[in-house]
C-alpha positions as a Python dict, from the first residue, in 0.01 Angstrom:
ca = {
    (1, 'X'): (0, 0, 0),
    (2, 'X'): (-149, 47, -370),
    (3, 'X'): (97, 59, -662),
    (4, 'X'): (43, 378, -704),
    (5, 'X'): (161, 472, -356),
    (6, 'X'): (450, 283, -418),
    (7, 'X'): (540, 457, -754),
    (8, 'X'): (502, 798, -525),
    (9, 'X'): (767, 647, -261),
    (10, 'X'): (990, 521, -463),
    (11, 'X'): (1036, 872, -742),
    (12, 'X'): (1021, 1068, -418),
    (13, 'X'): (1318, 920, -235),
    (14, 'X'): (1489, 806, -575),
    (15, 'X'): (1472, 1187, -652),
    (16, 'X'): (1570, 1308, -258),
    (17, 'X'): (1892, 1055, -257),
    (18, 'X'): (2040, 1136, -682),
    (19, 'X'): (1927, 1475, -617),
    (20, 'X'): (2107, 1558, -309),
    (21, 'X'): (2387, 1380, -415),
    (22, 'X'): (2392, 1602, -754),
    (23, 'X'): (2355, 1909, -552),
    (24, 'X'): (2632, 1813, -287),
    (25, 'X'): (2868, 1744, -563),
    (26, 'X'): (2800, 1993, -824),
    (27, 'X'): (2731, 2281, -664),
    (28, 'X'): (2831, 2272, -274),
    (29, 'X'): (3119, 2138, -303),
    (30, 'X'): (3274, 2354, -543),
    (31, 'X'): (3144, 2662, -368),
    (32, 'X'): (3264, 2554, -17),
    (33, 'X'): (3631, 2453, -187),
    (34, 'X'): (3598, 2856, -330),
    (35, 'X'): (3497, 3024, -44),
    (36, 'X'): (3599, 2799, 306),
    (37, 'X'): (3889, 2726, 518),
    (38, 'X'): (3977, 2318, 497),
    (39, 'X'): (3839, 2315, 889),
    (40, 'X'): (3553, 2446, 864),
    (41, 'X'): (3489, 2320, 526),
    (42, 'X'): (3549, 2007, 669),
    (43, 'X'): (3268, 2043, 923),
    (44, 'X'): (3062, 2195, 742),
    (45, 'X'): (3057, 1849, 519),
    (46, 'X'): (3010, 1639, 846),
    (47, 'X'): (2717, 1882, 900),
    (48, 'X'): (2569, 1837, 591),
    (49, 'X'): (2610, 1455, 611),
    (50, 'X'): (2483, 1429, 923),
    (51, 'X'): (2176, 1556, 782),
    (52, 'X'): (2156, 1399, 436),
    (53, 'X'): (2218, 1080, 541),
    (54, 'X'): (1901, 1069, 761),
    (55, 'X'): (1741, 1115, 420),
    (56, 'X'): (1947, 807, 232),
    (57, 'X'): (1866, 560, 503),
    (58, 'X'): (1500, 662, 416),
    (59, 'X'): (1561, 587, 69),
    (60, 'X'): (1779, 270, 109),
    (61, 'X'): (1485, 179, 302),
    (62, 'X'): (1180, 299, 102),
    (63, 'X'): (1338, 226, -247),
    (64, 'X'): (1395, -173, -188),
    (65, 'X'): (1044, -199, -38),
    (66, 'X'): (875, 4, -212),
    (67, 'X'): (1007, -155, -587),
    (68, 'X'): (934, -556, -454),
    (69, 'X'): (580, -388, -337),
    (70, 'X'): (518, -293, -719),
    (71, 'X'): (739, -632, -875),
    (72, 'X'): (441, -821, -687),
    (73, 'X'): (170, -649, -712),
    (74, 'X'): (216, -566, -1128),
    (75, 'X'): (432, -864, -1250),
    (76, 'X'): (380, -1108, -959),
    (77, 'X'): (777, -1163, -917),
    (78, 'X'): (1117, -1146, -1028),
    (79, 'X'): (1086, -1392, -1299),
    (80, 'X'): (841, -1191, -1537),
    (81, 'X'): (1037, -852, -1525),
    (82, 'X'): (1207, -716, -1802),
    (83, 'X'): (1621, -655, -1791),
    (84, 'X'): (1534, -276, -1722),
    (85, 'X'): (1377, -378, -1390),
    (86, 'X'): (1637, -647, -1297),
    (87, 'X'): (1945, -372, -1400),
    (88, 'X'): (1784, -110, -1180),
    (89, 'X'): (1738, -364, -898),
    (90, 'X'): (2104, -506, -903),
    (91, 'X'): (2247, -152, -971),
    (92, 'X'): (2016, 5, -658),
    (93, 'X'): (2177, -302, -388),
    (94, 'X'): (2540, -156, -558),
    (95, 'X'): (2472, 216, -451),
    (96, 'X'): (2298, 114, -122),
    (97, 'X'): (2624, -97, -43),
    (98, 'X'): (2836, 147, -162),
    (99, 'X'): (2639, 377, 68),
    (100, 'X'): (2647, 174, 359),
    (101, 'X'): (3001, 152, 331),
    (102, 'X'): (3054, 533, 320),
    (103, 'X'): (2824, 524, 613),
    (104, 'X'): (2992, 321, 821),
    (105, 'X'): (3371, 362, 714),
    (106, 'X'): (3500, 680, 595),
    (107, 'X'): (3164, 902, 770),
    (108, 'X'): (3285, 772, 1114),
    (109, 'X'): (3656, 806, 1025),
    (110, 'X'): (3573, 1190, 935),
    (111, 'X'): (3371, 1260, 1226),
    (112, 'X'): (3632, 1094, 1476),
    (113, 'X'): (3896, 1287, 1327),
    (114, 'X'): (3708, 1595, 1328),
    (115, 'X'): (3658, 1537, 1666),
    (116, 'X'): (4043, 1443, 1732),
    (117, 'X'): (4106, 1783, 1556),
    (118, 'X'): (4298, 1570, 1281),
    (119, 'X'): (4247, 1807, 967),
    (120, 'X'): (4473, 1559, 721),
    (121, 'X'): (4272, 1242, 824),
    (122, 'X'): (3961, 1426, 787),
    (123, 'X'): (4010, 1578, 478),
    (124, 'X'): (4154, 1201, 335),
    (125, 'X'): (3802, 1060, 477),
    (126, 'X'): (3589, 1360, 287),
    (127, 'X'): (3829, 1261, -19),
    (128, 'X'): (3727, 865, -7),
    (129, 'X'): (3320, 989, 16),
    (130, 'X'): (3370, 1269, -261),
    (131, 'X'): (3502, 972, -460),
    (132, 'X'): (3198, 705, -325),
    (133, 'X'): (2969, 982, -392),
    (134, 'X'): (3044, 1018, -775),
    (135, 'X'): (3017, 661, -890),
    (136, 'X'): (2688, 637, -657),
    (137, 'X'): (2571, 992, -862),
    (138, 'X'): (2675, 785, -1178),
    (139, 'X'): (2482, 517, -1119),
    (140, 'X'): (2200, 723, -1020),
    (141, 'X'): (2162, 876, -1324),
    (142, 'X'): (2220, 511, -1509),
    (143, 'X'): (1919, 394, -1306),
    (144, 'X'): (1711, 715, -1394),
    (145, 'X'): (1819, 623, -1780),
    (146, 'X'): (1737, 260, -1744),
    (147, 'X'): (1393, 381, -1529),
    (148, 'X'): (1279, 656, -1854),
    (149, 'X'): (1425, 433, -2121),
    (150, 'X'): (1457, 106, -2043),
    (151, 'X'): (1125, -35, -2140),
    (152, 'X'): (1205, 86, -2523),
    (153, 'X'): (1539, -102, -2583),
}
């Protein structure tokens, strides 16, 4: 892989995983609050996620490989990187635990209940992600700040 291939993967799925997550939050949320009934607002969200979070695990992938690829091959390891570089990396493990964790905790705990046709204990699962979701877009966009501005501090 060249560095410049890396740069490519790692904007590209940076951009897929903050962007979806702006989109889910700031505008289909909202709308599907406005306009649906808690059921099937509550699978359409399962929906969505099952979806979307093919994409993430890309990312949480891609991301992590695809940033060591271009520590190595520019700066030759962690030592010689600047603090912009070393706050990105520590904040990017932080949203792909946090990620996990929606993943494997309140995900599964919405989709069983959807399946057990448990509306309250599907609705407090969606409430736990909407929440996990928001400090993972907030650190997003303190990566993307750190990523444009970092260099210049």
């Amino acid at each position: 892989m060249t560095v410049p291939v890396a740069i490519a993967l790692h904007l590209l799925t940076s951009t897929i995983w903050v962007g979806g997550m702006f989109f889910a939050y700031m505008a289909l949320r909202p709308a599907a609050a406005e306009i649906l009934e808690p059921s099937v607002r509550l699978e359409l969200w399962s929906q969505t996620f099952k979806r979307f979070f093919l994409w993430v695990w890309l990312a949480v992938i891609l991301i992590p490989l695809s940033g060591y690829w271009m520590i190595l091959q520019v700066w030759g390891s962690f030592s010689t990187i600047g603090l912009d570089l070393k706050m990105m990396h520590i904040i990017g493990w932080v949203m792909i635990l946090i990620f996990m964790f929606v993943f494997v905790v309140p995900y599964r705990r919405l989709k069983q209940a959807l399946s057990d046709s448990d509306l309250n204990s599907a609705a407090n699962a969606l409430a736990l992600i909407r929440k996990l979701v928001a400090l993972n877009l907030t650190l997003g966009f303190i990566v993307i700040i750190i990523a444009g501005a970092g260099r210049y501090w």
